[in-house]
C-alpha positions as CSV (number, residue, x, y, z in Angstrom):
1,X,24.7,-2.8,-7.1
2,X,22.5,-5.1,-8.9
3,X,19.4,-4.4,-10.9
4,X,16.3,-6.3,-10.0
5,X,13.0,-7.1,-12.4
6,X,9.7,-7.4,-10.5
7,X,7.0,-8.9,-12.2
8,X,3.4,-8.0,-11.2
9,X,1.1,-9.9,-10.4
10,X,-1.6,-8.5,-10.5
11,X,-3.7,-5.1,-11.1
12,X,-5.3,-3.5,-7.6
13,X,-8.7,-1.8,-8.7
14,X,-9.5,1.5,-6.5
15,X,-12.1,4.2,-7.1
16,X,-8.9,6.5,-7.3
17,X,-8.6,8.0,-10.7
18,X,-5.7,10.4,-9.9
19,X,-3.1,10.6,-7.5
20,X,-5.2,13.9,-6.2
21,X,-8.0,12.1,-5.4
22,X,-5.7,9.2,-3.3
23,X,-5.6,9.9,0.7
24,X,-2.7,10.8,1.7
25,X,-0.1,9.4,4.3
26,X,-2.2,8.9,7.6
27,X,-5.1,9.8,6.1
28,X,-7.2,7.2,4.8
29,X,-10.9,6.9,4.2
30,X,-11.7,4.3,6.1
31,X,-14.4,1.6,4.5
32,X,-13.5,2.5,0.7
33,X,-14.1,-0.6,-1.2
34,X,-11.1,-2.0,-3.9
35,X,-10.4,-5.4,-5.8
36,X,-7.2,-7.1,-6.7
37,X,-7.0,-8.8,-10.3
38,X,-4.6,-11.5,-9.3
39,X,-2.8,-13.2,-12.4
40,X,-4.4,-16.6,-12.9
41,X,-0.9,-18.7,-12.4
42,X,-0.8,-17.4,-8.8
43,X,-4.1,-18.6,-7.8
44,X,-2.7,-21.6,-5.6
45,X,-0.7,-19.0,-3.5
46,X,-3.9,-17.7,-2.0
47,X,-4.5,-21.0,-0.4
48,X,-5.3,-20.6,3.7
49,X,-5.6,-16.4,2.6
50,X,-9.1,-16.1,3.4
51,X,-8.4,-16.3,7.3
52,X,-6.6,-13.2,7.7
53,X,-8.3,-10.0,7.9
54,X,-5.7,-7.4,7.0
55,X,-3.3,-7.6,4.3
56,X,0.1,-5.9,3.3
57,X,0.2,-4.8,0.0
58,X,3.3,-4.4,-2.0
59,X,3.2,-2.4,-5.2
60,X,4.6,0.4,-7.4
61,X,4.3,3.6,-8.0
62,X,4.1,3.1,-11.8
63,X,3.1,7.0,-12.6
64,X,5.9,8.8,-10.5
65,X,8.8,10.0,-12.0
66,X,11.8,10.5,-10.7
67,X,12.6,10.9,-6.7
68,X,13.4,13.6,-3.9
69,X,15.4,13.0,-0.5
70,X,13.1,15.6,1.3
71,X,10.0,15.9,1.5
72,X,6.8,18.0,2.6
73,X,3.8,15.6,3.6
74,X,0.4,16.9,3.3
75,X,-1.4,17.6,6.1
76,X,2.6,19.1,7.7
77,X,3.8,22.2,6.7
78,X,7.4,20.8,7.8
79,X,10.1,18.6,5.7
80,X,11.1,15.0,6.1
81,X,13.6,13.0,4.5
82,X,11.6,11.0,2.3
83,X,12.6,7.3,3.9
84,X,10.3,8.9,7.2
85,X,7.2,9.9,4.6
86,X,5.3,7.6,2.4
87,X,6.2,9.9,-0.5
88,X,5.4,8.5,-4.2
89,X,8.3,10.0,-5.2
90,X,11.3,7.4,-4.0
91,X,14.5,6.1,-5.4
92,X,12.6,2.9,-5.8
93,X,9.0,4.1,-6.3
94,X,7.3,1.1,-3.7
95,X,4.5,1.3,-1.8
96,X,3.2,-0.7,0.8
97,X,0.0,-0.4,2.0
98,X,-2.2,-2.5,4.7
99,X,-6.0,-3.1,3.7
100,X,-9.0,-5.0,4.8
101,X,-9.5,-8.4,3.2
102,X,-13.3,-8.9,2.8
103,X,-13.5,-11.5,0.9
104,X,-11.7,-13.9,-2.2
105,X,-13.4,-15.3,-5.1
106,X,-11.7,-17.2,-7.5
107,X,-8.2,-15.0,-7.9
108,X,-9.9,-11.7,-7.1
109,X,-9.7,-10.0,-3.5
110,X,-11.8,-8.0,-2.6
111,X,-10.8,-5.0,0.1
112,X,-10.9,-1.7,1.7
113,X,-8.8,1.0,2.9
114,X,-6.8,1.2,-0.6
115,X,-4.2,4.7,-1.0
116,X,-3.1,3.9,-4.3
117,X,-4.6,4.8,-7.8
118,X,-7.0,2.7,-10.1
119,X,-4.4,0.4,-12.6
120,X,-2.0,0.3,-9.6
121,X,0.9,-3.2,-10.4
122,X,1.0,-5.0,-7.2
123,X,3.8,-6.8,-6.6
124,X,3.4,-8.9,-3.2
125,X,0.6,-9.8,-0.6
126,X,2.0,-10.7,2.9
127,X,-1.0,-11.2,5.5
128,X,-0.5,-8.9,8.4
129,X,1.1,-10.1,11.4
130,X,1.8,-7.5,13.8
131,X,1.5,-9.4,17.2
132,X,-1.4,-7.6,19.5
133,X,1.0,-7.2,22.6
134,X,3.3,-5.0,20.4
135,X,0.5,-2.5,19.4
136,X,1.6,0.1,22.5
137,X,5.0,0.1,21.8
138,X,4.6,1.2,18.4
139,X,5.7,4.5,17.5
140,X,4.9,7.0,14.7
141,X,7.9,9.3,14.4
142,X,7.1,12.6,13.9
143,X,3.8,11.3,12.8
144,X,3.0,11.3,16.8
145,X,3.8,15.2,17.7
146,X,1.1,16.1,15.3
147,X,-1.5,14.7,17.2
């Protein structure tokens, strides 16, 4: 297969120091504030942004090394294969995260909700569009016999 080069564009800013002190999977804590440095050439792709509340984030894993097929969540004393855990430690190392758009000034977003460490590349913003009727038939894998 082909090799791909991803650029980023731009830096996500979180009060996360360490991967340690990131939540982890399903875990989030709720209302922590983040900004996005957004390189200035991409500024007219946040045009009509501002509307949407939630965002998808799409960045890398730029301190993991190296990957493993299974994988044993916090929070679960069982093992998953990695594709059904949000492990940092993937063949591609990408993470995908949904936040809280608060605001845009200039080619800084501001948000909450971030997972990932302070320095973090992103690579992609998609606004979240999961439709409202679908929200029931969602399902969380083994994620949903731990509750």
């Amino acid at each position: 297969m082909d090799r791909f080069t991803l650029k980023p564009i731009g830096i996500i800013h979180t009060p996360y120091k360490t991967t340690e002190d990131c939540p982890k999977g399903d875990y989030h804590n709720k209302g922590v504030k983040a900004y996005i440095e957004l390189q200035p050439e991409f500024k007219d792709g946040l045009m009509d942004l501002d509307g949407f509340s939630h965002l998808i984030l799409i960045w890398v894993f730029h301190e993991s090394e190296g990957y493993e097929l299974i994988a044993s969540p916090p929070h679960d004393e069982e093992q998953h294969g990695v594709f059904a855990t949000r492990s940092p430690k993937r063949p591609n190392p990408i993470g995908l995260t949904v936040v809280k758009l608060t605001r845009i000034e200039g080619t800084t977003l501001y948000i909450e909700d971030p997972d990932m460490i302070d320095g973090t590349p992103l690579l992609d913003i998609k606004p979240y569009l999961l439709p409202p009727e679908t929200l029931g038939e969602v399902k969380r894998g083994w994620l949903d016999k731990k509750k």
